[in-house]
BAFI-3210 file (N, C-alpha, C; in Angstrom, 3 decimals, decimal comma, padded with zeros to 6 digits):
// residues 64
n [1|2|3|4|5|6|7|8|9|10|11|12|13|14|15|16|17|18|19|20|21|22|23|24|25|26|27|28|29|30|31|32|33|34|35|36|37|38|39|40|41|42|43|44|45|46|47|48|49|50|51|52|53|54|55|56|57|58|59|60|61|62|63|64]
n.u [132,110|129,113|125,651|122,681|119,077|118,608|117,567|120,485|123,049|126,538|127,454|126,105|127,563|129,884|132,423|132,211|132,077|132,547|134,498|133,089|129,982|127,367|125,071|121,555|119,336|120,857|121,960|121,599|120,013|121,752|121,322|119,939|122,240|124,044|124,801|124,668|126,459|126,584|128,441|129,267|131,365|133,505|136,548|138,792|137,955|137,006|139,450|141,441|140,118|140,120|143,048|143,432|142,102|143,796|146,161|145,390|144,640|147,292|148,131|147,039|147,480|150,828|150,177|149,973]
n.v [114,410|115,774|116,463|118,425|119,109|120,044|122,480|123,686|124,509|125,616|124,120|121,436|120,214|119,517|117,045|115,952|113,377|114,120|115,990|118,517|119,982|120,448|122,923|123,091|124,762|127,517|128,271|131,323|132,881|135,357|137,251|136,225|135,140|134,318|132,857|132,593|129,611|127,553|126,051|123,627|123,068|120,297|121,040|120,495|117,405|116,322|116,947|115,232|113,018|112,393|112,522|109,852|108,166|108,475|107,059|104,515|104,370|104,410|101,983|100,004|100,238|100,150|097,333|096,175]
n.w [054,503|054,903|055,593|056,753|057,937|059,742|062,284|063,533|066,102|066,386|068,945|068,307|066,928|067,742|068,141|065,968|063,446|060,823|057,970|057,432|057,328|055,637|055,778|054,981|055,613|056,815|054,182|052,071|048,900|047,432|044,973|041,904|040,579|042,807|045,510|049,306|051,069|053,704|055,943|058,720|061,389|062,710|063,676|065,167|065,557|063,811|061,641|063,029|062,799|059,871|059,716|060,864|058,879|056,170|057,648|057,893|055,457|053,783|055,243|054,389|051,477|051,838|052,445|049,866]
ca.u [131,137|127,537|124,386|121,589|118,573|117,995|118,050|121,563|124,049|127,837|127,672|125,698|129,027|131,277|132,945|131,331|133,475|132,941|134,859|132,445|128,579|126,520|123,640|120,579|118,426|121,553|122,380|120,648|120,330|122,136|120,829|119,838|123,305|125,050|124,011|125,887|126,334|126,847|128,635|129,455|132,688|134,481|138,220|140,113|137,902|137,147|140,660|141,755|139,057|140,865|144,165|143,261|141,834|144,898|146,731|144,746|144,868|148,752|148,448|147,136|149,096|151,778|150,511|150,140]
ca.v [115,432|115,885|117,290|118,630|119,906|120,494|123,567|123,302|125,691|124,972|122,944|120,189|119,645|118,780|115,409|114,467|113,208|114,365|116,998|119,187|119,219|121,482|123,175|123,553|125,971|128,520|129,459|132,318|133,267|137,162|137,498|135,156|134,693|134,473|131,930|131,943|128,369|127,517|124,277|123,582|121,766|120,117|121,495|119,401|116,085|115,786|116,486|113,658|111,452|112,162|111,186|108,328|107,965|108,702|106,074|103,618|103,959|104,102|100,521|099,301|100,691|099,351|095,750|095,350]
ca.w [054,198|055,455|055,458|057,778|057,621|060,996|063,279|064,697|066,336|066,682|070,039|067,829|065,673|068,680|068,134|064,416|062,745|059,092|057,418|056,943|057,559|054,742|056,544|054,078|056,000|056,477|052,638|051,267|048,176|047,875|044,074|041,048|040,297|044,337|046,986|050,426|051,448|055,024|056,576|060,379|061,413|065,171|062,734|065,614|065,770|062,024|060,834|063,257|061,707|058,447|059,897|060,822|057,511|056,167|058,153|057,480|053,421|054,199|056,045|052,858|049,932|052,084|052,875|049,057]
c.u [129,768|126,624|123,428|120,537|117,330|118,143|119,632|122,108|125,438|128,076|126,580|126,651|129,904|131,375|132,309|132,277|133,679|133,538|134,334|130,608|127,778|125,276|122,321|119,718|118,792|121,946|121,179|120,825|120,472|120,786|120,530|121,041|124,840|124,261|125,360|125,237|126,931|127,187|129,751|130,558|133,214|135,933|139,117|139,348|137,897|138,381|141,579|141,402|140,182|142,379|144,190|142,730|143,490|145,660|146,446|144,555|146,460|149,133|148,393|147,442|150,001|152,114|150,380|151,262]
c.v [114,966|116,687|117,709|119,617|120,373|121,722|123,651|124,997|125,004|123,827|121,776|119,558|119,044|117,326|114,730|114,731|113,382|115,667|118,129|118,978|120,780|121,934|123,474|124,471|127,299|128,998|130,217|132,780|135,283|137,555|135,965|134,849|134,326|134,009|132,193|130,729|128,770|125,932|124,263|122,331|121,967|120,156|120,332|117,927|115,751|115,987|114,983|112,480|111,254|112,216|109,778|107,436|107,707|107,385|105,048|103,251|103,852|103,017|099,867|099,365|099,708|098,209|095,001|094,852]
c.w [054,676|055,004|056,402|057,333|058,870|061,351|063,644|065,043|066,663|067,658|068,995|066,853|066,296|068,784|066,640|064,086|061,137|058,954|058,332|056,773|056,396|055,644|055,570|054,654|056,104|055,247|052,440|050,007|047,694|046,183|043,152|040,651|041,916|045,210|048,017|050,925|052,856|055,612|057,961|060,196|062,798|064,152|063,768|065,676|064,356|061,052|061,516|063,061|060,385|058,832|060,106|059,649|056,656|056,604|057,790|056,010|053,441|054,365|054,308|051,826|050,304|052,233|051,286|048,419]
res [x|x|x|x|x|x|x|x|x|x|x|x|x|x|x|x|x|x|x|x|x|x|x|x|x|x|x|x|x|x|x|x|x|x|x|x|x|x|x|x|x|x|x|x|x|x|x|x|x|x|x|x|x|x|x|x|x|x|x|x|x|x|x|x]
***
């Protein structure tokens, strides 16, 4: 997971490798009770981050 509180547009997401990046300048709030949130994602590099994540907590479960 992430954060930004930059400008961006989609091509600034390609290849990060978190999840999920929160954008703070895109939510709005609709009413006092309803915010839309907004968070930018590379769906094929950051789920292969978290395989390899994945794998890697796997190695070690297994080497104990």
């Amino acid at each position: 997971m992430g954060i930004t509180y930059d400008d961006v547009v989609s091509t600034n997401m390609i290849h990060d490798k978190r999840s999920s990046i929160f954008d703070v300048k895109a939510g709005i709030a609709l009413d006092d009770h309803f915010v839309k949130l907004v968070s930018w994602n590379d769906n094929e590099w950051g789920y292969s981050n978290r395989l390899i994540d994945l794998v890697v907590y796997m190695n070690k479960v297994d080497s104990q």
